[in-house]
Backbone atoms as SQL, in Angstrom:
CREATE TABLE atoms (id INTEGER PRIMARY KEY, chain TEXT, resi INTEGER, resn TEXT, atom TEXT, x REAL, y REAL, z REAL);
INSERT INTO atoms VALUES
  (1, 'A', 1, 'UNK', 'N', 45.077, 131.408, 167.465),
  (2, 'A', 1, 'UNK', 'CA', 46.357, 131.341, 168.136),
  (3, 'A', 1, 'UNK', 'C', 46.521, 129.995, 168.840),
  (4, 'A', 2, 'UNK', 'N', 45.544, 129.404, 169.796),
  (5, 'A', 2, 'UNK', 'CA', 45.557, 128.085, 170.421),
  (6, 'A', 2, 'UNK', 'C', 45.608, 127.345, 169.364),
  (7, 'A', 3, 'UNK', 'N', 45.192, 127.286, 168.071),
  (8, 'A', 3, 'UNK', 'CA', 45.259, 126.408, 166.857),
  (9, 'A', 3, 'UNK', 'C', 46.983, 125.911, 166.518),
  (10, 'A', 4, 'UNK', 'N', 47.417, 127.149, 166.227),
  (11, 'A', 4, 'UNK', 'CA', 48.173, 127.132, 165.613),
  (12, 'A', 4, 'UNK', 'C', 49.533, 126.818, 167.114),
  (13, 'A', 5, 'UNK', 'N', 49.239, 127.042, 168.061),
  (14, 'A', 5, 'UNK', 'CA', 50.236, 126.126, 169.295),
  (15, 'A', 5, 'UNK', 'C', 49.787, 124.501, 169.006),
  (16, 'A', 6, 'UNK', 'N', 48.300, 124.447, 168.930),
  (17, 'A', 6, 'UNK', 'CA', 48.220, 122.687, 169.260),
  (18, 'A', 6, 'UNK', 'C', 49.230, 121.749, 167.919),
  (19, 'A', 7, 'UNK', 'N', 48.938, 122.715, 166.910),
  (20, 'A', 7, 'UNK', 'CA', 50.015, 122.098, 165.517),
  (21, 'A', 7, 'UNK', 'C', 51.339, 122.400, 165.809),
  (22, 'A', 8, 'UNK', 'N', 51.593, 123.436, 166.692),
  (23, 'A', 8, 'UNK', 'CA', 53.519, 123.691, 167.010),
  (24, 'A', 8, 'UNK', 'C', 53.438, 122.386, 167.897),
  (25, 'A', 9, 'UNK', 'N', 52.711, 122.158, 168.714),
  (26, 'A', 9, 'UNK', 'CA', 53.298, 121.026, 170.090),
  (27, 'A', 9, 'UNK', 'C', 53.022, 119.686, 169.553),
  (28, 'A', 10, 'UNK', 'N', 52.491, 119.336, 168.225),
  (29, 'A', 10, 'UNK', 'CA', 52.241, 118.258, 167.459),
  (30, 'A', 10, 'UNK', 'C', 53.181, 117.809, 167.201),
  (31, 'A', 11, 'UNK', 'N', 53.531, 118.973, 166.360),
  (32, 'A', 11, 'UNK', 'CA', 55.126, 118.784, 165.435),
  (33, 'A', 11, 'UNK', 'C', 56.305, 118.824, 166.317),
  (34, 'A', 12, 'UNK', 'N', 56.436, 118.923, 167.549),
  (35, 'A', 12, 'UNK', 'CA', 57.775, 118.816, 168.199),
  (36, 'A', 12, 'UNK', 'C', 57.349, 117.480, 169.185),
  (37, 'A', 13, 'UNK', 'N', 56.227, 117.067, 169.030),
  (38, 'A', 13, 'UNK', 'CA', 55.868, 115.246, 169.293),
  (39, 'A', 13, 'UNK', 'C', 56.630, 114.491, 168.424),
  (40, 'A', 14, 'UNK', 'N', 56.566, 114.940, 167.230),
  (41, 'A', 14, 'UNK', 'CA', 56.490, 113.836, 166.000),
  (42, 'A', 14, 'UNK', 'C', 57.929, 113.945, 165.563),
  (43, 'A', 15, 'UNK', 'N', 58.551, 114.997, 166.106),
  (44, 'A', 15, 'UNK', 'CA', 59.977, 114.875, 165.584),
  (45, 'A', 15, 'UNK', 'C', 60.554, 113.835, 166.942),
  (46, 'A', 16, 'UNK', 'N', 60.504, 114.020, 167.811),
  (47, 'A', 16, 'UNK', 'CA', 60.454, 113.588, 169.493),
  (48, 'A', 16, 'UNK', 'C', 60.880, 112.143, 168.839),
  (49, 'A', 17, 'UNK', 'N', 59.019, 111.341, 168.282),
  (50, 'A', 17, 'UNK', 'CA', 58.847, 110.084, 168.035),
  (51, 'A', 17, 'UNK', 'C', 59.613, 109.656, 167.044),
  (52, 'A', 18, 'UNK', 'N', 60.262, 109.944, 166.154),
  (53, 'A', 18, 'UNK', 'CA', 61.184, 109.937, 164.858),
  (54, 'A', 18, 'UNK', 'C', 62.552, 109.824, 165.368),
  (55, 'A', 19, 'UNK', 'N', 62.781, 110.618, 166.336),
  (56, 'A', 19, 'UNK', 'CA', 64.408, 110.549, 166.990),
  (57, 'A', 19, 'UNK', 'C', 64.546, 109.554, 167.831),
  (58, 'A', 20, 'UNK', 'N', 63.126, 108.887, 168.563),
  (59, 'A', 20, 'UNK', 'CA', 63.312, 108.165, 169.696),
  (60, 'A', 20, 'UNK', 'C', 63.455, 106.634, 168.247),
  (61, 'A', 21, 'UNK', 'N', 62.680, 106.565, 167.629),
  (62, 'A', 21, 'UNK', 'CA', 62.363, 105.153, 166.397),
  (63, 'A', 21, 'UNK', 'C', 63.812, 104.914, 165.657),
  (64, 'A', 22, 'UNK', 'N', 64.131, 106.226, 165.573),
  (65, 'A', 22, 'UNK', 'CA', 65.736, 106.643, 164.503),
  (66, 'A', 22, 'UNK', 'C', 66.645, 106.015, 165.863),
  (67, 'A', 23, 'UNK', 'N', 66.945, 106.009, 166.936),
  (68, 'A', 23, 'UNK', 'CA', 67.314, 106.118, 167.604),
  (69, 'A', 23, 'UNK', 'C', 67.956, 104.587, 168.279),
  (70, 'A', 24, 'UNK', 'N', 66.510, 103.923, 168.667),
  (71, 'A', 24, 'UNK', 'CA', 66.241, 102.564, 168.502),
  (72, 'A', 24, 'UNK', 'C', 67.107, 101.662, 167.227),
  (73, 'A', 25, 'UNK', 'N', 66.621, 101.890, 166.568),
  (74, 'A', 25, 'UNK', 'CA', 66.827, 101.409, 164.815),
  (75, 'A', 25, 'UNK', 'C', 68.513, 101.295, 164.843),
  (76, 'A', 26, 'UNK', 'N', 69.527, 102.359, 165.418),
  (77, 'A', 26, 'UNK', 'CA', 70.639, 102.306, 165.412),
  (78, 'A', 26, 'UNK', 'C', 71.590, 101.563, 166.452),
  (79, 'A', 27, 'UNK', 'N', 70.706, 101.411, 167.882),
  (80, 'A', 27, 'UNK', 'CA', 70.629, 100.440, 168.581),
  (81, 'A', 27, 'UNK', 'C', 71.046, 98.809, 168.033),
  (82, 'A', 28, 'UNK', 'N', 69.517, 98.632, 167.340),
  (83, 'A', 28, 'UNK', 'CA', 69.875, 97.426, 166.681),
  (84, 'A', 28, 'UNK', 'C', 71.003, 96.956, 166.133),
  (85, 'A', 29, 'UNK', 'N', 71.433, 98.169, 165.149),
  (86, 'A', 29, 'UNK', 'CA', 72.153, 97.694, 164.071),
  (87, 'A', 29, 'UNK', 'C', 73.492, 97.725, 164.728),
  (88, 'A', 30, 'UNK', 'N', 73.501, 98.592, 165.741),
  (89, 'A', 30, 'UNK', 'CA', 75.277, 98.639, 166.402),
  (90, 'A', 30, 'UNK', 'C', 75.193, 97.053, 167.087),
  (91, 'A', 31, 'UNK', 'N', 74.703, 96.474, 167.697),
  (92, 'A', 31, 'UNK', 'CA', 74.196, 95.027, 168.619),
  (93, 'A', 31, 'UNK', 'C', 74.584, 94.348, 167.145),
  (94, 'A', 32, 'UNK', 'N', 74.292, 94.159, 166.266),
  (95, 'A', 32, 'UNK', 'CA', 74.344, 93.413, 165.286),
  (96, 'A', 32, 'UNK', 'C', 75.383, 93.670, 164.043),
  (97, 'A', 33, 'UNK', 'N', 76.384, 94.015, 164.266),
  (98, 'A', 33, 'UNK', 'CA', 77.375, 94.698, 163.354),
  (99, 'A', 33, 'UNK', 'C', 78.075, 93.623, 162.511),
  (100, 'A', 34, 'UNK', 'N', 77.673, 92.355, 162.969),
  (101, 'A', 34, 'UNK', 'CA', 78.101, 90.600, 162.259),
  (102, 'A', 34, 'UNK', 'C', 77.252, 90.543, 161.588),
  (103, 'A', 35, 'UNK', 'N', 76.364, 90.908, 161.289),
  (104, 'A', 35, 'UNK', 'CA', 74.712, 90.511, 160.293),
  (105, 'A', 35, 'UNK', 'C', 75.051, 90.964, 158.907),
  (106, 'A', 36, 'UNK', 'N', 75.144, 90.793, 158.028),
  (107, 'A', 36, 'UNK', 'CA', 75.677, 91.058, 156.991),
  (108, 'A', 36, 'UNK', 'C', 74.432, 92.352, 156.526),
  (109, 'A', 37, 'UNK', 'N', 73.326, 91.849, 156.491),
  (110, 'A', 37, 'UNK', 'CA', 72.076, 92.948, 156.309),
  (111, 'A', 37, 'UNK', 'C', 72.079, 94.167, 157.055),
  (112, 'A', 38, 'UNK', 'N', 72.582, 94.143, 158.384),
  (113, 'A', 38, 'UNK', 'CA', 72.768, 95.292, 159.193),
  (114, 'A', 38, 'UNK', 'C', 74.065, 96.222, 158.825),
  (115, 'A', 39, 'UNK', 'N', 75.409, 95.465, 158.029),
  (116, 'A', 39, 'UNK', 'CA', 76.462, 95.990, 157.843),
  (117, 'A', 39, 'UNK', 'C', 76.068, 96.810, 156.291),
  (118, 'A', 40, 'UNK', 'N', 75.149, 96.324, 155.131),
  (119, 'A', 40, 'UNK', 'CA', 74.918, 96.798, 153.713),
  (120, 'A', 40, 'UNK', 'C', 73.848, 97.795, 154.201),
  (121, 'A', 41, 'UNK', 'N', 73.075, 97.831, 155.425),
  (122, 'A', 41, 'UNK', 'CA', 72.472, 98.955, 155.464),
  (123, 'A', 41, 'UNK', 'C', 73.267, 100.356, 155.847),
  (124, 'A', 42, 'UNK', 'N', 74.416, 100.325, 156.494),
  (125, 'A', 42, 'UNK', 'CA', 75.013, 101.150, 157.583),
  (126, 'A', 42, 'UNK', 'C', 76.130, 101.581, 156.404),
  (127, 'A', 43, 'UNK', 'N', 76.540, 101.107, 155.358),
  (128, 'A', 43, 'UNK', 'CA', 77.310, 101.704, 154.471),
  (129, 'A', 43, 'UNK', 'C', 76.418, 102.435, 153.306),
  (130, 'A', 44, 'UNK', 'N', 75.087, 101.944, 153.039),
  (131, 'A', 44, 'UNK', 'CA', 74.274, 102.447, 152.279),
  (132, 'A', 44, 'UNK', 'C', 73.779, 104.200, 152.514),
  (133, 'A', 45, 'UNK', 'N', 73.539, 103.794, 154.446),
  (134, 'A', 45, 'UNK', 'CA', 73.153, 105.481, 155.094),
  (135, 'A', 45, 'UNK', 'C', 74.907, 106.025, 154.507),
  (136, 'A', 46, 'UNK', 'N', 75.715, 106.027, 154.806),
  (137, 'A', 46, 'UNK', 'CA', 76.720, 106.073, 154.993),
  (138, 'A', 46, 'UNK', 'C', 77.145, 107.050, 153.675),
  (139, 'A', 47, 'UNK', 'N', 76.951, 105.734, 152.850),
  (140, 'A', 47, 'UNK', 'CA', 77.344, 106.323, 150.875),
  (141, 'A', 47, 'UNK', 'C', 75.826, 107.380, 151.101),
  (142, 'A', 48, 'UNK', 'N', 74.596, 107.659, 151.619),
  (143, 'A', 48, 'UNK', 'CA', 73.536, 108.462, 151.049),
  (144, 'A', 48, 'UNK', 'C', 74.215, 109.732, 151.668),
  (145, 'A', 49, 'UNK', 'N', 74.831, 109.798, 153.022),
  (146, 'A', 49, 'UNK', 'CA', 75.409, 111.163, 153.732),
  (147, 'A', 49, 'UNK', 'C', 76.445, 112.043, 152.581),
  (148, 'A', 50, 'UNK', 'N', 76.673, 111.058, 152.188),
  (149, 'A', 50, 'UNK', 'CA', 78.729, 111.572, 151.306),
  (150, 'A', 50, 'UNK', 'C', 77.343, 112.331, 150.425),
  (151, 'A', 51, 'UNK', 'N', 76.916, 111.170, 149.442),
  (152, 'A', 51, 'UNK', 'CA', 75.916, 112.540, 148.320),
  (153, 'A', 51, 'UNK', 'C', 75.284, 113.573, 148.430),
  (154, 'A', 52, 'UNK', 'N', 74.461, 112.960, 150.010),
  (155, 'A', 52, 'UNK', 'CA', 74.184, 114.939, 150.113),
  (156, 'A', 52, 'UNK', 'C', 75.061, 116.102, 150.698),
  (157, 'A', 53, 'UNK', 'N', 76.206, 115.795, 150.938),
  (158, 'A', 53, 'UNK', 'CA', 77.087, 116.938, 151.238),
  (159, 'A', 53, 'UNK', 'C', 78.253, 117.445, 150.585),
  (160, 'A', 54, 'UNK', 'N', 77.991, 116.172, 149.441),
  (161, 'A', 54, 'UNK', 'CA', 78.791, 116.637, 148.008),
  (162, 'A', 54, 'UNK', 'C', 78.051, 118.120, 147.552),
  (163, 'A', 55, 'UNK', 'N', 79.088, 118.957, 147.055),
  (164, 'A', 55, 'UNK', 'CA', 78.964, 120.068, 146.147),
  (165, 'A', 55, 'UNK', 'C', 78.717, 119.730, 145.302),
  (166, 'A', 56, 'UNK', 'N', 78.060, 120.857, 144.384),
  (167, 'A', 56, 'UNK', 'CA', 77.976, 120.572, 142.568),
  (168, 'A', 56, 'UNK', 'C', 78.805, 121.340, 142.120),
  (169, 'A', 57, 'UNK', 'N', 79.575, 120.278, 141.103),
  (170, 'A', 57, 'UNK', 'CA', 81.144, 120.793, 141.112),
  (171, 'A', 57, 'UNK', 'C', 81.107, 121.424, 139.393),
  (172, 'A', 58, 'UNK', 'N', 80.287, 120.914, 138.884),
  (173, 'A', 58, 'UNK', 'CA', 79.843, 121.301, 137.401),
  (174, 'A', 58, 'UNK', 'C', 78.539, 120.816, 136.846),
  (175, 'A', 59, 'UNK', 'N', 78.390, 121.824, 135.810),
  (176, 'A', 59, 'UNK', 'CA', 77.048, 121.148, 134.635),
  (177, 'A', 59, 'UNK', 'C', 77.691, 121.224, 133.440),
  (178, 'A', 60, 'UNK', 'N', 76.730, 120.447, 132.921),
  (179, 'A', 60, 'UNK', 'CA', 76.666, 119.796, 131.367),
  (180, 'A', 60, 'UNK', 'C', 77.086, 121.643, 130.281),
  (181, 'A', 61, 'UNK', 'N', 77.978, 121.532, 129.596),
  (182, 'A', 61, 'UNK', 'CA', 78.320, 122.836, 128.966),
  (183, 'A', 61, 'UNK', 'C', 77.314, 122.893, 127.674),
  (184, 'A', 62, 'UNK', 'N', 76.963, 121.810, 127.314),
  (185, 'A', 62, 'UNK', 'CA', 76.444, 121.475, 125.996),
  (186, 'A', 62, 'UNK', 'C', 74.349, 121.210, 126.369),
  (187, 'A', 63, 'UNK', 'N', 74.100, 122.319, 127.104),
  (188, 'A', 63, 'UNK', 'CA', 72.891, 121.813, 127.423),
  (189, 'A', 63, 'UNK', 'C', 72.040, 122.151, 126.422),
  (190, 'A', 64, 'UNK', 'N', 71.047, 121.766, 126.037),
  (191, 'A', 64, 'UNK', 'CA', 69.610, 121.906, 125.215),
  (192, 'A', 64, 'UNK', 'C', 70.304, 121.672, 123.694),
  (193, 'A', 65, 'UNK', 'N', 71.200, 121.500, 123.319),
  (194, 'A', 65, 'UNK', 'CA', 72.433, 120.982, 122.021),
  (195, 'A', 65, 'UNK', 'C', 71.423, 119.757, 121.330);
């Protein structure tokens, strides 16, 4: 049981450290919104959000053909 808390209080470290790094990281890039590298990254997250919350709107009708 103490095992399996020291791996729960690990894992709510490591998300902690990920939000605080994620966090930072966006910092930067808002400070720097003239940088051309900071602007192709921020449309890149941007275009990756739209794909994962796209539906699947169809499949291939002609599969294994």
């Amino acid at each position: 049981m103490k095992e399996a808390r020291k791996e729960y209080k690990n894992g709510q470290n490591a998300k902690r450290v990920i939000a605080s790094a994620k966090e930072k990281k966006q910092k930067e890039c808002a400070n720097d919104l003239n940088d051309s590298e900071c602007q192709n990254e921020i449309f890149r997250m941007a275009k990756q959000m739209v794909k994962e919350k796209q539906d699947i709107t169809g499949l291939k009708e002609h599969q294994g053909k």
